[in-house]
N, C-alpha and C positions, 0 to 999 in steps of 0.2 A: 342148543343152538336153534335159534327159529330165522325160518326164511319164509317171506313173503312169496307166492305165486307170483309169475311174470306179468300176468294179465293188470294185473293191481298196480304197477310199477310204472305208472305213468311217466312222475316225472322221470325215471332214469333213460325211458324209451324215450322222450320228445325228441330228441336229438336223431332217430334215427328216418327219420320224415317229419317235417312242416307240423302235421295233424296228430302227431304221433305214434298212430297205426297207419299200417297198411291197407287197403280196405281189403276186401274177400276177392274182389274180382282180383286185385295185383297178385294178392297172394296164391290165387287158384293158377292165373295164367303162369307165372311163376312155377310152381311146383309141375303145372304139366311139362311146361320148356323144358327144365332140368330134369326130369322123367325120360326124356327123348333122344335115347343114347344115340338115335340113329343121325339126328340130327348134329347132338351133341359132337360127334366125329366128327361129321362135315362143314359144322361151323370151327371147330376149330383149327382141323386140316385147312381154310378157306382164309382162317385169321393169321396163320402162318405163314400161308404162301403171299398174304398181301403184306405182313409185315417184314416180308425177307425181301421181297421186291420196292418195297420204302427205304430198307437199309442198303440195300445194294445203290439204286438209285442216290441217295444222300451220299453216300462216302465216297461213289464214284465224282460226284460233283464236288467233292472236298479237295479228292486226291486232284482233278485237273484244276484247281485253283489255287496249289499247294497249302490248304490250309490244315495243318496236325488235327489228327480226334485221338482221343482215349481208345485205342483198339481192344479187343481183347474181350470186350464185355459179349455176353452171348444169349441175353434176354433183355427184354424191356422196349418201349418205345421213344426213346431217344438215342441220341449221341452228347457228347462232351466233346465241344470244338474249340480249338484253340485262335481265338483272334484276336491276340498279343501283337502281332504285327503289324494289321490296324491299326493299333491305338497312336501311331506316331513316331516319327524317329528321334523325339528328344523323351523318348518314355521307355527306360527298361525297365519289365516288371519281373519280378523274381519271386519263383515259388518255393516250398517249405525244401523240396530236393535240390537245391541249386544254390544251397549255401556256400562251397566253395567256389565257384565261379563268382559270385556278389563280393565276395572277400576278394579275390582278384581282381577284378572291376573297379572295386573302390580302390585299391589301390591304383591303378593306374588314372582313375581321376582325379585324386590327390597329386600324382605326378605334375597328372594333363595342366592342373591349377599351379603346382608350384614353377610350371616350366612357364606360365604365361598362356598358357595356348587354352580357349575358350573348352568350358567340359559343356555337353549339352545332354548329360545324365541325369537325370535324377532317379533318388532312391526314395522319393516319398510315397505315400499310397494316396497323398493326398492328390498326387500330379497323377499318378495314373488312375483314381476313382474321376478326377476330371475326364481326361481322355476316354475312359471305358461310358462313363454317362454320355459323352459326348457320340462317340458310337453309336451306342444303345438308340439315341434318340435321332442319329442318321437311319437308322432301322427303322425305328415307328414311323417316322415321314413318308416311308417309302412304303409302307402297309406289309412289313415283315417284321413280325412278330418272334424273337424266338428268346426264349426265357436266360436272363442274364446270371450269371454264375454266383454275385453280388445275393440274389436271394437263396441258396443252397449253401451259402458259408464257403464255396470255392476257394484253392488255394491261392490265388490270384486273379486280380483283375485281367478279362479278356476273354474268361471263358466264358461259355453259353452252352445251353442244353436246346439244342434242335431237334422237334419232334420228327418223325418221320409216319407216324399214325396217323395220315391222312389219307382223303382218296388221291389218286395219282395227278389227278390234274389241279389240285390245292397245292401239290407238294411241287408241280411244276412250276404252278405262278409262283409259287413262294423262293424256289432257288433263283428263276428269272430275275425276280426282283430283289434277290440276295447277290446276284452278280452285278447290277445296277449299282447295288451301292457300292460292295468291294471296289468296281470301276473306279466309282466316283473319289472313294477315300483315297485311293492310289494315287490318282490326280493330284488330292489337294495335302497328302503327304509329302508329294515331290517337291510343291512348292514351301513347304514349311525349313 
């Protein structure tokens, strides 16, 4: 078996920087940081006390705006939030675990139909990838950003992944104008 030296392996490294390599300076100041166990502690003691006070902060701002997250999880720099009730009241979205309930549902808007009385259900994902786009882009207007569940293969339209990895007063303007919109869609849910 022959193996080439790394050094030689251009192209397999391009990918790992622009230029291909790192230069000596990155690589030195690099190796001394992570040398620096003393440091090493206190940045990461310092990354945890600000990412616990991002999550506490974010889910506190959830829980008083009744919107569901994904609890449970106990690393990483997001959440998984539930804004299924947004998207509208003629939109139920239903996810992989909520198969008997959707069975029950349809049947009763099969009723709802055969009794005359108007159903204002749908079960398409085409109706709620509308509503959920439609959301999404009440959010970017408002200059809040928060990654739509549509790009992670989510199991339903309505979730979003909300960072909390910011400095605190990012993560403030950003729930500020995260209650703006909620506001606003409340509003104009009412009237629909």
């Amino acid at each position: 078996m022959h193996s080439r030296p790394v050094d030689t392996d251009l192209p397999n490294k391009a990918h790992i920087t622009p230029s291909g390599n790192a230069t000596y300076v990155t690589e030195h100041y690099w190796s001394t940081l992570l040398a620096d166990r003393a440091f090493l502690s206190s940045y990461f003691a310092e990354n945890s006390r600000r990412l616990a006070a991002g999550y506490a902060r974010l889910t506190d701002f959830l829980r008083e705006n009744d919107i569901p997250w994904s609890e449970g999880s106990n690393a990483g720099f997001f959440v998984w939030a539930d804004f299924r009730g947004y998207l509208g009241p003629d939109v139920v979205v239903v996810d992989a675990r909520e198969e008997e309930e959707e069975e029950k549902e349809e049947e009763e808007q099969v009723e709802a139909v055969a009794a005359g009385r108007p159903s204002r259900v749908y079960r398409t994902s085409r109706k709620a990838k509308e509503r959920d786009d439609w959301f999404f882009d009440k959010l970017i207007a408002a200059g809040v950003f928060v990654a739509s569940g549509d790009a992670f293969f989510a199991e339903a339209h309505g979730w979003y992944r909300v960072s909390f990895s910011v400095p605190g007063e990012v993560l403030e303007l950003g729930l500020q104008r995260l209650k703006g919109v909620l506001d606003e869609v409340r509003m104009e849910n009412l009237r629909l």
